[in-house]
C-alpha positions in Angstrom: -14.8 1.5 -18.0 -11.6 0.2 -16.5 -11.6 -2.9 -14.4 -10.9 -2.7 -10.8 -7.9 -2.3 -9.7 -7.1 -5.1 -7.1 -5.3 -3.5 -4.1 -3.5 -5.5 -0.6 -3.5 -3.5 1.8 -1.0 -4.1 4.5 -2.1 -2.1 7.7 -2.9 -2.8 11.4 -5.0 -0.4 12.6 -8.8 -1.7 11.4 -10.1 1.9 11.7 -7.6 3.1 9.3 -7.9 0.3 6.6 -12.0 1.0 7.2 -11.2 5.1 6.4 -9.0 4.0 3.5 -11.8 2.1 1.6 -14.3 5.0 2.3 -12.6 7.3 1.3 -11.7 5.7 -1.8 -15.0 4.9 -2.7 -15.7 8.0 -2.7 -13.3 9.0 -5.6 -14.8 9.4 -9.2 -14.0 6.9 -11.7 -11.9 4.7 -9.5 -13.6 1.4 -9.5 -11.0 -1.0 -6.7 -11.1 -4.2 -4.6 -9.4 -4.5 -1.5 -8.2 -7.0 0.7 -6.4 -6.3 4.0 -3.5 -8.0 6.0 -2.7 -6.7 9.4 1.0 -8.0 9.0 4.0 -8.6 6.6 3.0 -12.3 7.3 -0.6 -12.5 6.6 -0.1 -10.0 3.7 2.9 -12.3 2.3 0.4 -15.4 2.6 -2.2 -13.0 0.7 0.3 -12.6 -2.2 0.8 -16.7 -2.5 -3.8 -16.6 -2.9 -4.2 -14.3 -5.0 -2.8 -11.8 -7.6 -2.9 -8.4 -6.7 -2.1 -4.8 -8.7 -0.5 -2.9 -6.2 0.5 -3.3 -2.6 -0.3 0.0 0.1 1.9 -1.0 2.9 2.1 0.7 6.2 5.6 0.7 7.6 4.0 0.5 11.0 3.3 -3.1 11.4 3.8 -5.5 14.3 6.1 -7.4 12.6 7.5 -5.2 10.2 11.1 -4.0 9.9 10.5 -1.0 8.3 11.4 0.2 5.1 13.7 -2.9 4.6 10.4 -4.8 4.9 9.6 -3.4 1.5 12.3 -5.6 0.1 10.6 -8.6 1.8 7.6 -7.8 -0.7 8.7 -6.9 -3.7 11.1 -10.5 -3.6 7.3 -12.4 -3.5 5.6 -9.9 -6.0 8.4 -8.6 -8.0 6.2 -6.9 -10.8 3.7 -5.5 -8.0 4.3 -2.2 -7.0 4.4 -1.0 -3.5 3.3 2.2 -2.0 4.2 3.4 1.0 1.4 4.8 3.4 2.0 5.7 6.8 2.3 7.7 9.6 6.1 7.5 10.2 7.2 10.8 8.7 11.2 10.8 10.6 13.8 12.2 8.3 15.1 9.7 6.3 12.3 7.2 5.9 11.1 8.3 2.7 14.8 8.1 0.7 14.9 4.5 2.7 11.7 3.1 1.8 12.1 4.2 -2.2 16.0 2.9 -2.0 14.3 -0.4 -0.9 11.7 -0.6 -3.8 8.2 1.1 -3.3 7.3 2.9 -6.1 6.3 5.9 -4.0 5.7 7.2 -0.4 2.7 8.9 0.5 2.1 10.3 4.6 -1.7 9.5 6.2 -1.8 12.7 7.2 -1.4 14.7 4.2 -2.5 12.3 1.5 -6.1 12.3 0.9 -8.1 9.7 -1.4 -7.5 12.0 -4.7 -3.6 11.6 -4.2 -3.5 8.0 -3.1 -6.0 6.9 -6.3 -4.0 9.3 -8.3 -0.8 7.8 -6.9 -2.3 4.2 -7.4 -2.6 5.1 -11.1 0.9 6.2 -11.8 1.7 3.2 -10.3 0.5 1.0 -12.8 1.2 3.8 -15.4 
């Protein structure tokens, strides 16, 4: 079996992060650990802790600036990629947040746990 893949996850909303886990627990053969940051800042200190494999970053955060905030991550973890997941969907924001770095963009509401593990694992190829 593959070891865990180690996943920061930046997002605000507790009952989302909690929905996130569940529902990818519940996906077959994808064994994870997850820690989660509910800011840029507390998830830039988590990437100074500890090493992690791939960064799900919700462009929704207090003190986030947006897609350019993608560029803020990838300068502390250049070899980690970031996926975007989040509910801002305006035209636009998906060419802006893969022109800043993340490796790909899913949407909450139509990504489900299949396409975010099987996302997760193109990621790290």
């Amino acid at each position: 079996m593959l070891s865990a893949v180690s996943i920061l996850l930046l997002e605000d909303s507790p009952t989302d992060a909690y929905l996130l886990r569940k529902k990818l627990e519940g996906v077959e053969n994808f064994s994870f650990s997850m820690v989660c940051a509910a800011s840029l800042a507390r998830g830039l200190e988590q990437l100074d802790k500890a090493r992690f494999d791939v960064v799900l970053f919700d462009l929704g955060l207090p003190d986030s600036l947006g897609p350019g905030s993608i560029r803020t991550i990838r300068a502390k973890a250049v070899t980690v990629p970031v996926i975007v997941l989040t509910g801002n969907e305006q035209p636009g924001v998906m060419e802006a947040a893969i022109e800043c770095g993340a490796h790909s963009f899913l949407s909450k509401h139509a990504a489900d746990a299949e396409d975010i593990a099987a996302c997760v694992r193109a990621a790290l190829g």
